[in-house]
C-alpha positions as CSV (number, residue, x, y, z in Angstrom):
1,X,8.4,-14.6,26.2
2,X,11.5,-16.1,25.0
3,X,12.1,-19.0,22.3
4,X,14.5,-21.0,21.4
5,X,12.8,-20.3,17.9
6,X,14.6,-18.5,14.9
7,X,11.9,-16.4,12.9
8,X,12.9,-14.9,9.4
9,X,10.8,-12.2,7.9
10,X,11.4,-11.7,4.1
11,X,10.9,-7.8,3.6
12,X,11.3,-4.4,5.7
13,X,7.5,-3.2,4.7
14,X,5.1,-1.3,7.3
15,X,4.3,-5.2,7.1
16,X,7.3,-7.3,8.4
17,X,8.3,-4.2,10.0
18,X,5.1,-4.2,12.2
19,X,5.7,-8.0,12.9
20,X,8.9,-7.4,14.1
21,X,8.4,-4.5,16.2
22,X,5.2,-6.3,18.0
23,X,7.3,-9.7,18.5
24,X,10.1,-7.6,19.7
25,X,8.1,-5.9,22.5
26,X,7.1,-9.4,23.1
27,X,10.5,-10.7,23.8
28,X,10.6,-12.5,20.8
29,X,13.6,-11.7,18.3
30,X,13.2,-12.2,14.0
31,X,15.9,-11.2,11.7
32,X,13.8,-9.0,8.6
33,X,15.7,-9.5,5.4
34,X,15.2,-6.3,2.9
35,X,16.0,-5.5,-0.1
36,X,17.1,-1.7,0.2
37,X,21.1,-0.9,0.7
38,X,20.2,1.4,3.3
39,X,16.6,3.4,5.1
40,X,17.1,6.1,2.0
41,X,18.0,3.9,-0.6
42,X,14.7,4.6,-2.5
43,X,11.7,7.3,-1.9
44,X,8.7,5.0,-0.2
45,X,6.0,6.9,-1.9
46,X,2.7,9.3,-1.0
47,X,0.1,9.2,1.6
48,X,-1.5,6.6,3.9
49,X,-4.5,6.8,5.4
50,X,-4.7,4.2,8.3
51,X,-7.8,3.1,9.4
52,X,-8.9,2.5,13.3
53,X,-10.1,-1.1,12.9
54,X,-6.6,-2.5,11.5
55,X,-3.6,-0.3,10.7
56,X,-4.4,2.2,14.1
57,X,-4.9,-1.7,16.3
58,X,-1.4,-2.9,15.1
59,X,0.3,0.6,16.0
60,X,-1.2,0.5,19.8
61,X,0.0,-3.5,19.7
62,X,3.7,-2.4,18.6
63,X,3.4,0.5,21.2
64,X,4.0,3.0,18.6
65,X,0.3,5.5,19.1
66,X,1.8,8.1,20.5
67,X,4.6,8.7,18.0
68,X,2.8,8.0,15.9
69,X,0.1,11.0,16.9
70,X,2.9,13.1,16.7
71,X,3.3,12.2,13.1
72,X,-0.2,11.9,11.8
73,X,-2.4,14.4,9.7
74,X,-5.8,13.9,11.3
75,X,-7.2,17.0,8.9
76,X,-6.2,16.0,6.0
77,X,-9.1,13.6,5.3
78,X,-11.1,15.7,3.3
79,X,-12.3,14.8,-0.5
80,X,-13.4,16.3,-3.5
81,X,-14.9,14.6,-6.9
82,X,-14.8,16.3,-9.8
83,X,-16.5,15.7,-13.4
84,X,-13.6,16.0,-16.5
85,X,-14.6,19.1,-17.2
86,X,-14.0,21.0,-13.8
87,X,-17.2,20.6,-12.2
88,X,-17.0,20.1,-8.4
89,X,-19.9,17.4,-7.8
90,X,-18.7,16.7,-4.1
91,X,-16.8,17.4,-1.5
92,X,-16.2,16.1,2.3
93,X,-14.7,18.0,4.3
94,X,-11.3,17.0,6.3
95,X,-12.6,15.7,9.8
96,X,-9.6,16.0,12.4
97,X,-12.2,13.3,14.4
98,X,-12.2,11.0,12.0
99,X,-10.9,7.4,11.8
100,X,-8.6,7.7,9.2
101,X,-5.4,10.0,9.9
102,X,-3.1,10.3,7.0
103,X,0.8,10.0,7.3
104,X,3.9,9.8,4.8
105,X,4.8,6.4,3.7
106,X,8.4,7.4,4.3
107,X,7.8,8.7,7.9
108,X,5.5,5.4,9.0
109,X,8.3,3.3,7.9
110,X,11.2,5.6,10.1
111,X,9.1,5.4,12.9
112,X,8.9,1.5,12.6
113,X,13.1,1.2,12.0
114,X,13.4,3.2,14.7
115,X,11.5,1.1,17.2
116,X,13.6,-2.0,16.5
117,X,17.0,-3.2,17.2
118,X,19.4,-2.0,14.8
119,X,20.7,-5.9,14.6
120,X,17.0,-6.7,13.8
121,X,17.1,-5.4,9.7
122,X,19.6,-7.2,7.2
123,X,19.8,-4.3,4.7
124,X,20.7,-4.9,1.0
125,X,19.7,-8.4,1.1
126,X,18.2,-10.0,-2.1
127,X,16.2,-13.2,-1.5
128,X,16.5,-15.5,-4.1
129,X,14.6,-18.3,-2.9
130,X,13.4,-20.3,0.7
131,X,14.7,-23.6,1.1
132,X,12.8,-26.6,2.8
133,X,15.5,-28.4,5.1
134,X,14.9,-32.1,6.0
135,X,14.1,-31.2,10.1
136,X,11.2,-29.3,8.9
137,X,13.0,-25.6,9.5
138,X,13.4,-23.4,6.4
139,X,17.2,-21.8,4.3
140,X,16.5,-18.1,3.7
141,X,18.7,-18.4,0.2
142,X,20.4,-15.1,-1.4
143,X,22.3,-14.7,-4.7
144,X,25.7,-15.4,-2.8
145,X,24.6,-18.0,-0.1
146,X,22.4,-18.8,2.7
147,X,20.9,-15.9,4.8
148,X,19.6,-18.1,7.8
149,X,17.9,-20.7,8.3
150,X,14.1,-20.6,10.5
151,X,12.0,-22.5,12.5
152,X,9.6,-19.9,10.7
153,X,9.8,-17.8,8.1
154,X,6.9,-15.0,7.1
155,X,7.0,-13.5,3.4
156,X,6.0,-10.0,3.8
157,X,7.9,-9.2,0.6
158,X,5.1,-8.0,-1.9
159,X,3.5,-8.6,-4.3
160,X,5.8,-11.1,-6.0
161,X,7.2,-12.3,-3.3
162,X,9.9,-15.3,-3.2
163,X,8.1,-16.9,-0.3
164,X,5.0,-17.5,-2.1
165,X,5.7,-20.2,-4.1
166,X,6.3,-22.5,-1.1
167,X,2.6,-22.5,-0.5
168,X,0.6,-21.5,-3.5
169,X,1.1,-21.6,-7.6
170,X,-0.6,-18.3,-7.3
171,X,0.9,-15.2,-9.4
172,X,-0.8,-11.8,-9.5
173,X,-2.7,-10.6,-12.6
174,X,-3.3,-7.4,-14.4
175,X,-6.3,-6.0,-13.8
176,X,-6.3,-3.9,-17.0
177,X,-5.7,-0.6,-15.2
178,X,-2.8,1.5,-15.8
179,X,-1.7,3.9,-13.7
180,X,0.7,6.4,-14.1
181,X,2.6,8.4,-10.7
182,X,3.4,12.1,-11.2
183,X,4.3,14.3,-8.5
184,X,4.2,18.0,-7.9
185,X,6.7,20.2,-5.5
186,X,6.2,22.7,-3.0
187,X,2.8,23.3,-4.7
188,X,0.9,26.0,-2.4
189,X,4.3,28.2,-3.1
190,X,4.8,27.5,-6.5
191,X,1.1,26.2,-7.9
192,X,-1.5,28.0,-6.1
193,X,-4.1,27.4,-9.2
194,X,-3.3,23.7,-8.7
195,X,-3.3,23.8,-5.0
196,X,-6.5,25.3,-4.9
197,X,-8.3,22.2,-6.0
198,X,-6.7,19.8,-3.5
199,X,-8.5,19.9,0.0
200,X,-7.0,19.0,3.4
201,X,-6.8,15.5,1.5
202,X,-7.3,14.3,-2.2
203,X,-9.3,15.2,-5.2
204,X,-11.0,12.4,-7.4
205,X,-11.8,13.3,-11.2
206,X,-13.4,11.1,-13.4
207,X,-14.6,10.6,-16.5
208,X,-14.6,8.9,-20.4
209,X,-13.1,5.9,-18.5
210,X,-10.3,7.8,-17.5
211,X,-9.4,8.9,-13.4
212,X,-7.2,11.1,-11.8
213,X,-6.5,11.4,-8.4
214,X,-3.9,14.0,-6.8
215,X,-3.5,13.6,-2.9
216,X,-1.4,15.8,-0.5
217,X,1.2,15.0,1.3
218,X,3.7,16.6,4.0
219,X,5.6,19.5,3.0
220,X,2.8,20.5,0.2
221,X,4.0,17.6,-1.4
222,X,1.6,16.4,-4.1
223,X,1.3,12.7,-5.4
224,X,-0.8,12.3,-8.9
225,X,-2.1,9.1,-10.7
226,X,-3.5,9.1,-13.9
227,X,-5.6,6.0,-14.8
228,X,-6.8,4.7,-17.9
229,X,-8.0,1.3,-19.7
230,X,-4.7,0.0,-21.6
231,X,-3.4,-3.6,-22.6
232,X,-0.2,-4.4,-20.6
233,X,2.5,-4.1,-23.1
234,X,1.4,-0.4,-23.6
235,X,4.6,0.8,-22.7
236,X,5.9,-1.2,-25.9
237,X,3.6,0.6,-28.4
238,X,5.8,3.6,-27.6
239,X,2.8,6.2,-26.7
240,X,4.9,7.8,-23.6
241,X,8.5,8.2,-24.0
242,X,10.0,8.0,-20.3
243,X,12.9,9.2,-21.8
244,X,11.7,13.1,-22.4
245,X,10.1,14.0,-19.3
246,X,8.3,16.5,-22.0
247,X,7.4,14.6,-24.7
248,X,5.6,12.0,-22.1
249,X,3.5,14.8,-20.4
250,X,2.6,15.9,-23.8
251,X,1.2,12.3,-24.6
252,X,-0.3,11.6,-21.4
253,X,-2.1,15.2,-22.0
254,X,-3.0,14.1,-25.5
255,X,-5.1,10.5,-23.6
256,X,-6.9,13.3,-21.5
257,X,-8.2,15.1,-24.4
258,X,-11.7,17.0,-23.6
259,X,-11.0,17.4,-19.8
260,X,-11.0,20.7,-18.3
261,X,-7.2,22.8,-18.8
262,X,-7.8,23.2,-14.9
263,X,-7.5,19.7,-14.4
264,X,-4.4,19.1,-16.9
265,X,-2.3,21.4,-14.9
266,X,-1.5,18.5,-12.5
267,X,0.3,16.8,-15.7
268,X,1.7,20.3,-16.7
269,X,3.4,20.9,-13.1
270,X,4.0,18.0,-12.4
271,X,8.4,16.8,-12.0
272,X,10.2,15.0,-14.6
273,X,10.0,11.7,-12.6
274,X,7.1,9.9,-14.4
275,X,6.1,6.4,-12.9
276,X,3.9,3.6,-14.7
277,X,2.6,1.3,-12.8
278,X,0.6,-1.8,-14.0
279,X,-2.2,-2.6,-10.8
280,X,-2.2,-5.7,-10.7
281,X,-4.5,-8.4,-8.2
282,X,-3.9,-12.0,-6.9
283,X,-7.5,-13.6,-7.6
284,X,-10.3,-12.6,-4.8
285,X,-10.2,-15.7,-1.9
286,X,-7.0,-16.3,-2.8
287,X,-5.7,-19.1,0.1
288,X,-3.6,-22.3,0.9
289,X,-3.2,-25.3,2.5
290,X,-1.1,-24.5,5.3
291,X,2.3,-25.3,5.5
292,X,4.2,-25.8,9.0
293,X,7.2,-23.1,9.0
294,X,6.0,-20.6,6.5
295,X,3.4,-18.3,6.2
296,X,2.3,-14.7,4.5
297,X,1.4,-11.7,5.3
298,X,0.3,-8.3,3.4
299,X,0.4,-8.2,-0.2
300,X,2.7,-11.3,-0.6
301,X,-0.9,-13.0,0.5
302,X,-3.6,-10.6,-1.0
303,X,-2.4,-8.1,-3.1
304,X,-5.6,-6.0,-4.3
305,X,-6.1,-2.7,-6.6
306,X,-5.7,0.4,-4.4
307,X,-8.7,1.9,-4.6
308,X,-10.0,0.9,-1.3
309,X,-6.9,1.7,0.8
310,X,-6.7,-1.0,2.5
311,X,-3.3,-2.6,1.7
312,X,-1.0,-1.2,3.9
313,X,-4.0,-1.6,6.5
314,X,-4.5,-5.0,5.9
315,X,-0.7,-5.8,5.9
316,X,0.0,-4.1,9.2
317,X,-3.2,-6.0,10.8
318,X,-2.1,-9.4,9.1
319,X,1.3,-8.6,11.0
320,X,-0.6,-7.9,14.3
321,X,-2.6,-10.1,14.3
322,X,0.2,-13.4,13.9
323,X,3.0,-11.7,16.1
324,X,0.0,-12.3,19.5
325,X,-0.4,-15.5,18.5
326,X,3.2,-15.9,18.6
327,X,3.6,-14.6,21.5
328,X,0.5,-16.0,23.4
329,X,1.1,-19.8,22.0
330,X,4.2,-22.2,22.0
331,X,2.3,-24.5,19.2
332,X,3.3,-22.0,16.1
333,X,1.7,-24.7,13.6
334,X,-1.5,-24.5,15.0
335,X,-1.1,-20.8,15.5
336,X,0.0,-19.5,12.3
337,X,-3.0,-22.5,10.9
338,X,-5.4,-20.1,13.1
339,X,-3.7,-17.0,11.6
340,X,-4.0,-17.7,8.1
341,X,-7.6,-18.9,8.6
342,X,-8.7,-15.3,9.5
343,X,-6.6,-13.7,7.4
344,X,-8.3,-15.2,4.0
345,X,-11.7,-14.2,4.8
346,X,-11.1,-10.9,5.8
347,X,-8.8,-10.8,2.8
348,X,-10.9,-12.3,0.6
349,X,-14.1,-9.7,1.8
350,X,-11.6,-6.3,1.4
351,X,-10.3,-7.9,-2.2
352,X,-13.5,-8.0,-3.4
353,X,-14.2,-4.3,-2.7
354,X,-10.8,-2.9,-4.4
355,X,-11.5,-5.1,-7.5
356,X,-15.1,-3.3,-7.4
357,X,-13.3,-0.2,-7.2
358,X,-11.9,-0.8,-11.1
359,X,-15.1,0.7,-11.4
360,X,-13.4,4.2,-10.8
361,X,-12.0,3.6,-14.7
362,X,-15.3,2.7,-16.5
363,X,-18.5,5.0,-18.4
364,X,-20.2,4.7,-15.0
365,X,-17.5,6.3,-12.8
366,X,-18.9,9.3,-11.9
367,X,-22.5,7.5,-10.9
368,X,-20.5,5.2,-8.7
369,X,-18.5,7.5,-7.2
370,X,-21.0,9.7,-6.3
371,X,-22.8,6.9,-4.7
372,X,-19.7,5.6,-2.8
373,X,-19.3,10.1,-1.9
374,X,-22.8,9.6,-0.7
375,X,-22.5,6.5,1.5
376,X,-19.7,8.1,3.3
377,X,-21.4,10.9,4.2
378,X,-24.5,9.3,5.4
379,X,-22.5,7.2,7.5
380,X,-20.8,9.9,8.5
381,X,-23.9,11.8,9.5
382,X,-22.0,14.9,7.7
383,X,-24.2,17.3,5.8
384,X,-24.0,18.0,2.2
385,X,-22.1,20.8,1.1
């Protein structure tokens, strides 16, 4: 299907990536403007687990299964909850059946460039604002210039995205949650005591309204995030110094106190790279009236707390989702109006089950997670361990 219609997609995500692939296969060209210099400007983080219901749906849209198979780790979906002092209180084991296969953030996002046009991606391209024109299109605007200008233009560009503010006053929140990102090396070789508590997936520990969770992923690569209760100018107070990779282990320890020296070997082993980051929420049912020529997709729309998994699941479906109603509809107002309609209450149902998951950093952590262990596994018809 070809159009005479110019579509700009602000960010190079799994998101606006998956949007452009499926509009590509489609016939239909966009121009994706990202921030990066270059594909490995920046590492793009742990583990994904996509689900079959939206993340899995978009890949078979964009034509991208069976590369994606190639790819995937369908064993390494196994859990384990621990208490803080080194009591295993449940485990599921890794089912290669199962509906959520994990894969490396970098490699989803290669195997999405790759797909596409090299002409498709404007690299090292820093939005400053979108511009309404008087004949209803829209100026992509960088520091130096216009970008572009669109007939439609799709801010898939996180979570405080530039596109935003065309259609909603909207700003994310903290949540109160802190988490801090470790990571640990070659860690069967070089770790086996720590590697030993990590199944073909992730280990949860909570506890004293604190959380750790350590998930594999390729290459015995380990990601870690601590979690604790904290005002958001913590960093201020000058608790963790960034600055000596040592000296901020030994703090972050010193917050742990009373949990089992088991469990503090993730912060022991971990590299010298230590990452805080604030998790933040735009408000559950978070919508807009819609606006001809610009819409939203992924956490530009609904960013949400991580504990569900369902971001780069619900970004990827959100890009699905409005690419065939691109493709299968000339009038783009009333299809991206039809879009945006699902979109929030869907949205609006998985946000309100990652804000319950704060829960994970409260006194009752370990009952709920051990409830939430439980619910899985009944669904799951597994048997206890």
């Amino acid at each position: 299907m070809q159009t005479g219609k110019r579509i700009g997609i602000v960010g190079g995500g799994p998101g606006g990536l998956t949007l452009a692939r499926i509009l590509a296969t489609r016939g239909i060209g966009s121009t994706v403007f990202e921030l990066d210099e270059h594909r490995l400007s920046r590492p793009q983080g742990g583990s994904l687990d996509l689900h079959e219901d939206s993340a899995l749906v978009a890949l078979r849209h964009a034509g991208l299964e069976d590369g994606f198979k190639v790819l995937a780790r369908y064993d390494d979906q196994g859990d384990a909850l621990y208490d803080h002092l080194g009591a295993l209180r449940f485990q599921l084991g890794g089912d290669p059946s199962g509906g959520r296969p994990e894969i490396d953030r970098e490699q989803l996002r290669t195997l999405l460039l790759d797909s596409l046009p090299p002409e498709t991606i404007r690299w090292g391209s820093k939005v400053r604002a979108v511009e309404p024109l008087s004949d209803g299109r829209y100026r992509v605007a960088g520091e130096h210039g216009s970008l572009g200008e669109f007939d439609l233009v799709v801010g898939a560009d996180g979570a405080w995205s530039k596109v935003r503010p065309l259609v909603s006053s909207e700003e994310p929140r903290y949540t109160g949650v802190m988490f801090v990102e470790l990571s640990i090396d070659d860690v069967d070789a070089r770790h086996p005591d720590v590697a030993a508590l990590i199944p073909r997936g992730k280990v949860s520990v909570v506890g004293d309204c604190l959380g750790l969770i350590a998930q594999r992923s390729s290459n015995a690569h380990v990601r870690v995030y601590l979690m604790f209760r904290v005002a958001e100018d913590w960093l201020r107070h000058g608790e963790v110094d960034l600055s000596s990779p040592e000296r901020a282990r030994a703090a972050l320890k010193a917050r742990f106190t009373g949990w089992a020296p088991s469990l503090l070997r993730f912060i022991d082993v971990s590299n010298d790279t230590i990452v805080p980051r604030p998790i933040i929420a735009l408000p559950v049912g978070h919508r807009w009236t819609h606006r001809p020529g610009v819409t939203l997709l992924g956490d530009a729309a609904h960013v949400m707390p991580p504990f569900s998994g369902e971001g780069v699941n619900m970004a990827m479906l959100d890009a699905a989702e409005l690419a065939l109603g691109l493709s299968e509809d000339s009038d783009w107002i009333r299809t991206v109006a039809a879009y945006e309609a699902r979109m929030f209450t869907r949205a609006a149902e998985a946000a309100a089950g990652a804000m319950e998951g704060l829960d994970f950093v409260s006194e009752h952590a370990l009952a709920h997670t051990l409830e939430h262990f439980e619910a899985i596994q009944r669904m799951a018809g597994a048997p206890h361990p």
